[in-house]
C-alpha positions in Angstrom: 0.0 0.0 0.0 1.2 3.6 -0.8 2.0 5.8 2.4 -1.6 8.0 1.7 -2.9 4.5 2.3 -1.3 3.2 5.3 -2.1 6.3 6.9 -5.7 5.5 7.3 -4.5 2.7 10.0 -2.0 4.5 11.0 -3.9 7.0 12.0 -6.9 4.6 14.1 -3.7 3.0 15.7 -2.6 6.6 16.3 -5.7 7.2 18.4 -5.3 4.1 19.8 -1.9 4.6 21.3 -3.4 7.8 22.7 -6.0 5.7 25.0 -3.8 3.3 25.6 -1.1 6.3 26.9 -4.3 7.8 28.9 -5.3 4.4 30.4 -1.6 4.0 31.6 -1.2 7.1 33.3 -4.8 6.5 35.0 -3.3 2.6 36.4 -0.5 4.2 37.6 -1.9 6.8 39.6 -4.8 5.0 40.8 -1.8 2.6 41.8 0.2 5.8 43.4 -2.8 6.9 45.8 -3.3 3.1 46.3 0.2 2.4 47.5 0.0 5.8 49.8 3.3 7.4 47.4 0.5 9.9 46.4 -2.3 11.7 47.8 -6.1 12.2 46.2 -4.7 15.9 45.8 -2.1 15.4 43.9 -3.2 12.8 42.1 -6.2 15.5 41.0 -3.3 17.8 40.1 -1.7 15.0 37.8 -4.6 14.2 36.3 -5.9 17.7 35.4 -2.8 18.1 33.3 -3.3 15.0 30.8 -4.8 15.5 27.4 -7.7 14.7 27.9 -8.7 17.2 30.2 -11.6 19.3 29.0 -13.2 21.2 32.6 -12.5 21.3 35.9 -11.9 18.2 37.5 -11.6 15.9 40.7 -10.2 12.6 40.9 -14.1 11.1 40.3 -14.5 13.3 37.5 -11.4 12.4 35.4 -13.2 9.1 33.8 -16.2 10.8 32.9 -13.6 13.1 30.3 -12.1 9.6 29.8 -15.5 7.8 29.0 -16.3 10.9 26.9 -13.1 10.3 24.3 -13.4 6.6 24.3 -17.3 6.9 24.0 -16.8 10.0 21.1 -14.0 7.4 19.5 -16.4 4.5 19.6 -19.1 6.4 18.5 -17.5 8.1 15.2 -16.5 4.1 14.3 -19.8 3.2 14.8 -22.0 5.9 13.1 -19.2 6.6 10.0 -16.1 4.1 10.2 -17.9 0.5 10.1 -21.3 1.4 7.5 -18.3 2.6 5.5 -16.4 -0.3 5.8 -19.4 -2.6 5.8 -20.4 -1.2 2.5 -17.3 -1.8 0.4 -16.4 -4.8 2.1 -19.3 -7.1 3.3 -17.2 -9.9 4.2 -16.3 -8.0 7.4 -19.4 -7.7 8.8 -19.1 -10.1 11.5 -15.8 -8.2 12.7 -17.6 -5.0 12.5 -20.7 -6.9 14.6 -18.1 -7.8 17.2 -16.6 -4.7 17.3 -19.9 -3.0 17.7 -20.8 -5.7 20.5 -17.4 -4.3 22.4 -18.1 -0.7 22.2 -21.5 -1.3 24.3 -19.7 -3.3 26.4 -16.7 -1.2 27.5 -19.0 1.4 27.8 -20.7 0.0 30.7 -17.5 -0.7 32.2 -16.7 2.9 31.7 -19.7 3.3 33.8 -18.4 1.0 36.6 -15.3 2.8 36.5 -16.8 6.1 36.6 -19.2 5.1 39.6 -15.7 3.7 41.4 -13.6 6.5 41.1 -16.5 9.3 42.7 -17.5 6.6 45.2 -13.7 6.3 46.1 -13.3 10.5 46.3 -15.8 10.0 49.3 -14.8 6.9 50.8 -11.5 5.6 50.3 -12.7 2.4 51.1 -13.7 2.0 48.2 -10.0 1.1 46.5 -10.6 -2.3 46.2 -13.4 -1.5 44.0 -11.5 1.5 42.2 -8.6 -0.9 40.9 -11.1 -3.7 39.9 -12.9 -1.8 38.1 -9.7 -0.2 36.5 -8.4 -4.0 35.7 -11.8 -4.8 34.1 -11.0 -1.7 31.8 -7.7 -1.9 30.9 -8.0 -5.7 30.0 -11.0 -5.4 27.8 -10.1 -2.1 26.4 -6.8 -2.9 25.2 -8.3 -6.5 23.8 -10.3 -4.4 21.7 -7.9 -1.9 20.5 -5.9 -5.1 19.6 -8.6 -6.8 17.7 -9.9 -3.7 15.8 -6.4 -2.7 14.9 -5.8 -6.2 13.7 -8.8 -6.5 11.5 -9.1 -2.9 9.9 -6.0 -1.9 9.1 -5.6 -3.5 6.2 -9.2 -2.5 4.7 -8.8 1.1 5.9 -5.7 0.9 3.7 -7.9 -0.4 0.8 -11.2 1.3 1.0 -10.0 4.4 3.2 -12.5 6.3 5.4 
């Protein structure tokens, strides 16, 4: 494929590497306040400085900017990327159906994660919860980046967007 062709994955993997950078920076400071290195507060301070940051936040609020990108990603794939894709290459309808399938899915564990983090700036108790809720993401998250990545690249460098 010519380089105007590639860039089409390259750019989905791109945006990709940008959750995944986002998700990694949220594991470790959840794991910072967790292991007492770092307090709510700073934490906050951290977190108000990644790029994802669109209004004022707390530590509760950070994932509901976080579900907002990966919801807005999921959503532009879903209501533009896949009929695209699904119209000039019908064979991949059962990886767009999959792919589909995940987006609803991670986003109720956005939810969970979301409910965890504001139920955790009240009660620190709720830790346990927090990083369960945090593995739950970052395992099926990055599953589906894998997947999708795996399965479109090539056809985004055939068909484009």
């Amino acid at each position: 494929y010519t380089s105007g062709e590639q860039a089409n994955g390259r750019h989905l993997i791109d945006v990709h590497d940008h959750l995944r950078a986002e998700l990694a920076r949220l594991r470790d400071l959840t794991g910072q306040v967790a292991a007492g290195a770092l307090d709510p507060g700073t934490a906050r301070s951290h977190i108000s400085t990644m790029t994802m940051r669109q209004n004022n936040w707390t530590l509760g609020a950070y994932c509901e900017s976080y579900c907002r990108l990966v919801t807005m990603h999921h959503s532009t794939e879903d209501a533009m990327l896949f009929p695209h894709l699904r119209r000039v290459e019908p064979g991949l309808a059962p990886v767009l159906d999959r792919l589909r399938e995940e987006h609803q899915a991670i986003h109720k564990v956005l939810e969970r994660v979301d409910r965890a983090l504001v139920a955790f700036v009240t009660d620190p108790a709720g830790l346990d919860e927090l990083r369960e809720a945090v593995d739950l993401l970052t395992d099926g998250l990055l599953s589906h980046l894998s997947y999708e990545e795996r399965e479109l690249v090539e056809p985004l460098a055939r068909h484009g967007v």
